[in-house]
C-alpha positions in Angstrom: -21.8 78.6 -98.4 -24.6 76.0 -98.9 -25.4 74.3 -102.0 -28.3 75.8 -102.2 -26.4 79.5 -101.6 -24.3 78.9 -104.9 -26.9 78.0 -106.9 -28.4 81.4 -105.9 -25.2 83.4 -106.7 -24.9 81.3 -110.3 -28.0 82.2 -111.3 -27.8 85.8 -110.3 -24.5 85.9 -111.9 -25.7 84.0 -115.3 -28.6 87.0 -115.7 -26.1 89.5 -115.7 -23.9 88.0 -118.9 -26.7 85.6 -120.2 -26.9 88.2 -123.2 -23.1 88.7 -123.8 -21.7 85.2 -123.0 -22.9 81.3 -123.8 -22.3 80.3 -120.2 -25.1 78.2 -118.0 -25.6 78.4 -114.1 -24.4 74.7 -113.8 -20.5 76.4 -115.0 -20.7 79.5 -112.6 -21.4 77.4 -109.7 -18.5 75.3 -110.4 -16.4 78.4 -110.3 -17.8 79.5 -107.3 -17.4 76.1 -105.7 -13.9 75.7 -106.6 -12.9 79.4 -104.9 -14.9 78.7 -102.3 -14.8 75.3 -101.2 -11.1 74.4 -102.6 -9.6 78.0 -102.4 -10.9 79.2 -99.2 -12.2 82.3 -100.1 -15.0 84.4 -98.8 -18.3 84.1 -100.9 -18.2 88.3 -101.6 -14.7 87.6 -102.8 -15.7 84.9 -105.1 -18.7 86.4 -106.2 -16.2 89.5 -107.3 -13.9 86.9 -109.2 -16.0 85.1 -110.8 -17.8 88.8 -112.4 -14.3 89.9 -113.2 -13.8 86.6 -115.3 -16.6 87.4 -117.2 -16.2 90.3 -117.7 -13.0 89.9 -119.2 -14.1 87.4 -121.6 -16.9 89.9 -122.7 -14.8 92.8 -123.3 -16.7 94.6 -121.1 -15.5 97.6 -119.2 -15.8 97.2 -115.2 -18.5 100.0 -115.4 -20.6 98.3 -117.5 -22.7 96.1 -115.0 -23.3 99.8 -113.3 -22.0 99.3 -109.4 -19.5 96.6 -110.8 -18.2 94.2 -108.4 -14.3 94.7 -110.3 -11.5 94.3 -108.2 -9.3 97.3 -107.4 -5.8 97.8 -109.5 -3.2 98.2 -106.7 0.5 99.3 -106.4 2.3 96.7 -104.9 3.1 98.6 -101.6 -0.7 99.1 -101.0 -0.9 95.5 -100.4 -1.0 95.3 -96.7 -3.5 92.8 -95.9 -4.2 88.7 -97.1 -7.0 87.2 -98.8 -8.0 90.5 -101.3 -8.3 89.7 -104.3 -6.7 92.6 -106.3 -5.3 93.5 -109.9 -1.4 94.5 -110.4 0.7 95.7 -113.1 4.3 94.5 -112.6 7.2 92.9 -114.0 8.7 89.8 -113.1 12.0 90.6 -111.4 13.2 87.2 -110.5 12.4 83.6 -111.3 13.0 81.1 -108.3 13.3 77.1 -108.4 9.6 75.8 -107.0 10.5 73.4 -104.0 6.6 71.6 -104.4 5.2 70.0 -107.7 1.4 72.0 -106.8 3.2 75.2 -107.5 4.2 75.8 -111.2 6.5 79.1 -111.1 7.5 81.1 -107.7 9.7 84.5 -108.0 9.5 88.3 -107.8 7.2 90.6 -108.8 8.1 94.5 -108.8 6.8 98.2 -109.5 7.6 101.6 -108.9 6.5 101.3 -105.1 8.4 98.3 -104.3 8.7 94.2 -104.8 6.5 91.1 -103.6 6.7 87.1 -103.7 4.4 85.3 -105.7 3.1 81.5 -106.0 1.4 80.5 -109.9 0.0 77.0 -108.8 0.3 74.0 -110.9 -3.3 73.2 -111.5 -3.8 77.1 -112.4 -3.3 75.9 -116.3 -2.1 79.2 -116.4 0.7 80.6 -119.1 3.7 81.0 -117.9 5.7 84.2 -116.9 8.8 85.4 -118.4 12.0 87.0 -116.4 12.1 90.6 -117.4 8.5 91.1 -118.9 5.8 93.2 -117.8 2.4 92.1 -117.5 -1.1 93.3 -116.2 -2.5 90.8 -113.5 -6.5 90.3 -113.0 -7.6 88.4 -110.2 -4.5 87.8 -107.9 -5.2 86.8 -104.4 -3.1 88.6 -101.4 -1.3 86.1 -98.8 0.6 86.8 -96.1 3.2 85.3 -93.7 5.3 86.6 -91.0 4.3 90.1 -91.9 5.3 89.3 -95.4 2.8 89.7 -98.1 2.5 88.0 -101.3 0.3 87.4 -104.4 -1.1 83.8 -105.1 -1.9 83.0 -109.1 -5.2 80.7 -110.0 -7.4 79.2 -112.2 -9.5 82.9 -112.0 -6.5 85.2 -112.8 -5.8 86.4 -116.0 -2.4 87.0 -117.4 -1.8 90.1 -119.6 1.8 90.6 -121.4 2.2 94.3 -122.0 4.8 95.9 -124.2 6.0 98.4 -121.7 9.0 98.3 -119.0 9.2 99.5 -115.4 11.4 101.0 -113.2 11.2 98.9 -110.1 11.4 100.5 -106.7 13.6 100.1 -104.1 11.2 99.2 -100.0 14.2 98.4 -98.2 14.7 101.0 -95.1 16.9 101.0 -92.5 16.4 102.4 -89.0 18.3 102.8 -86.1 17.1 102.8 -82.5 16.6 101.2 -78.9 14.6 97.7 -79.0 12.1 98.1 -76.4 9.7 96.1 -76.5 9.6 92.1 -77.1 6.1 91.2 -78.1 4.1 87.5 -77.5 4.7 84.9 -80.2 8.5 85.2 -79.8 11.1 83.2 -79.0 10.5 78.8 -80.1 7.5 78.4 -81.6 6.0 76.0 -83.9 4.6 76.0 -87.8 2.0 74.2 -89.6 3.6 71.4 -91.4 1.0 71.1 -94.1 2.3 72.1 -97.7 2.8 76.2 -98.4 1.3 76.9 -94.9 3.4 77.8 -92.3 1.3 79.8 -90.4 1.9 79.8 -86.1 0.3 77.3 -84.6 -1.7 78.7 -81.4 -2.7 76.2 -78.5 -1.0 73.2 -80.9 -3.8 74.6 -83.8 -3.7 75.9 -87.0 -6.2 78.5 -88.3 -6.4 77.1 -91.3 -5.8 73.2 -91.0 -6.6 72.5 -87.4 -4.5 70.4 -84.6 -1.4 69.3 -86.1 1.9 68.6 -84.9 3.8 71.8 -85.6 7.5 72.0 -86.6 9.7 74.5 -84.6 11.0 77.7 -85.6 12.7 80.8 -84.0 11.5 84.4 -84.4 11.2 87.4 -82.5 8.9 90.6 -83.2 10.0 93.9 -81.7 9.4 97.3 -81.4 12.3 99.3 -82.0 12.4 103.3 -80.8 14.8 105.7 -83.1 14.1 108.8 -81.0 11.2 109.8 -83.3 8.9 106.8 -84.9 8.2 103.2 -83.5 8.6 100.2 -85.8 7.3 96.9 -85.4 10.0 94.7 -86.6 10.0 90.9 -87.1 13.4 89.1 -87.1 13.6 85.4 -88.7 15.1 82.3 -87.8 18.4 83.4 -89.0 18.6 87.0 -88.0 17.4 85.8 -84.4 20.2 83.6 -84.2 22.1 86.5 -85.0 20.8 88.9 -82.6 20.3 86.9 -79.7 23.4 84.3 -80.2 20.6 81.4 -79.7 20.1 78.8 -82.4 17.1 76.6 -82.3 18.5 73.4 -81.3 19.9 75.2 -78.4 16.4 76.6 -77.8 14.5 73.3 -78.0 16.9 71.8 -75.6 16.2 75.0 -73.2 12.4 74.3 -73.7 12.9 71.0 -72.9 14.3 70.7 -69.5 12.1 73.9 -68.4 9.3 71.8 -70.0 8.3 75.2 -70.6 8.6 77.0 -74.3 8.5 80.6 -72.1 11.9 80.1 -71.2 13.3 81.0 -74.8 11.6 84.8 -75.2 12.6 85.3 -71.6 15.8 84.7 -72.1 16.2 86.3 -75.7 14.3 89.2 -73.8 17.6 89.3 -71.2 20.0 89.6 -74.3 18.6 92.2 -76.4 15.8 94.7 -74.5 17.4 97.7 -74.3 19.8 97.1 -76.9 20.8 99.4 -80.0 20.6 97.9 -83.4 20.5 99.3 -86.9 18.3 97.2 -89.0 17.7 96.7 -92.8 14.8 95.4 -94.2 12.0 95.7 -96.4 8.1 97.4 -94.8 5.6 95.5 -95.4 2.3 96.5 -94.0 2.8 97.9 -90.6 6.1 95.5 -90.1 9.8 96.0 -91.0 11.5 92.4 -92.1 14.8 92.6 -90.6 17.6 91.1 -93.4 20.5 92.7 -91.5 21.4 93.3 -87.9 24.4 95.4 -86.6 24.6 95.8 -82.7 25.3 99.6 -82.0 26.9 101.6 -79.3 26.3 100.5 -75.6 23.3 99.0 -73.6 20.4 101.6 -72.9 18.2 101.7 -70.3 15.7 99.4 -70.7 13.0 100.7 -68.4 13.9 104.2 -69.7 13.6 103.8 -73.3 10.4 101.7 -73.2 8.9 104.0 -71.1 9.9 106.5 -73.4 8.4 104.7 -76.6 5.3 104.1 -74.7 5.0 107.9 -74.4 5.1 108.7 -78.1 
């Protein structure tokens, strides 16, 4: 967005709460600036954010600008794609040690429908959250890695404490089938380096910080066949070690003298195509996370069961 393109926005923005707040154009740009130059986000998202805060501080209702521009208030398991900005209602389930001084508090957030990560950043200035307490959460901004998605806390979201409890909800599932299928970005691969992004690097590039010189990982993503439903399931560093008996220094030193990454899929493919597992994991979005692995009963078919998936 241009310079001249926030300016616009502010101003649009200032007419709308000009008669409720003491706010100039020169502050609303600088909100828009920050989400959309610093945060990344997209200029309708901002736009949205930057209404919601003000509404908020008015006491307005979301109605009252009539057509709005609030966010939407989501169960956690209707999260299933990154950079929305949404509102939440949950209770912090677990508190975790932050491994980077930008992020402030990282833990566990959970519902009725289920559980999600989430990242309160440093330079939010934000209160912070308590173990155990429930709170209603305006303005949160959707991540997502690995098929894992996760909230992100900022300087725009609002923090709520309400005095009300919640039964959180169990998203594990397990599933039992034939893996037949073993889809592309599998096997070594490499990460973005760069702090709290560890997207896949594709061509040596990240989408979000360019060429850099990626750090390897292992991971597989499957389709597993139980006979009556297909899941796409991702399997970690750690539960691909498991399930293919390869560890990644073992991998890198295959890639190495085939000068060729390839070699690692292909050969995890050998392993474990056409093999029965029983897997336990959470959903999230379209993907089952794999925590546990058990190998079950003897090989299958290969050609036979991924025909048969193929089929359904």
């Amino acid at each position: 967005m241009t310079e001249s393109d926030l300016r616009t926005q502010a101003t649009e923005i200032h007419e709308q709460f000009s008669d409720q707040l003491e706010v100039t154009v020169e502050e609303i740009e600088e909100r828009l600036e920050t989400l959309v130059n610093e945060y990344k986000v997209p200029t309708n998202e901002a736009r949205r954010s930057v209404i919601n805060t003000y509404l908020d501080e008015a006491g307005m209702d979301r109605d009252d600008l009539g057509g709005g521009g609030g966010n939407e208030h989501v169960d956690i398991a209707e999260i299933d794609s990154p950079e929305e900005w949404v509102d939440i209602t949950a209770k912090v389930v677990d508190l975790w040690d932050a491994t980077s001084d930008a992020v402030a508090q990282v833990g566990l957030l959970g519902d009725e429908t289920g559980t999600i990560k989430f990242t309160k950043w440093s330079k939010s200035d934000l209160p912070s959250l308590e173990e155990g307490a429930v709170y209603n959460l305006r303005n949160v901004v959707t991540d997502e890695y690995q098929g894992r998605f996760s909230v992100k806390l900022n300087r725009t979201t609002t923090i709520e404490e309400l005095d009300e409890d919640i039964e959180v909800g169990e998203d594990d599932v397990e599933i039992e089938g034939a893996l037949v299928d073993i889809q592309s970005d599998s096997g070594l691969i490499k990460r973005c380096p760069e702090e709290d992004c560890t997207r896949v690097l594709q061509n040596g590039r990240c989408s979000e910080h360019g060429e850099v010189e990626g750090e390897f990982d292992l991971r597989i993503k499957a389709v597993v066949d139980d006979g009556a439903d297909v899941y796409e399931v991702i399997f970690d560093k750690e539960t691909t070690e498991e399930l293919t008996g390869i560890d990644l220094e073992e991998a890198q030193e295959m890639a190495m003298d085939a000068l060729d990454t390839s070699v690692v899929a292909d050969e995890m493919t050998d392993k474990i195509l056409g093999q029965y597992y029983s897997v336990t994991g959470p959903t999230f979005g379209r993907y089952v996370l794999a925590n546990e692995v058990e190998q079950l009963r003897e090989p299958a078919d290969p050609e036979a069961v991924l025909i048969k998936a193929r089929s359904i």
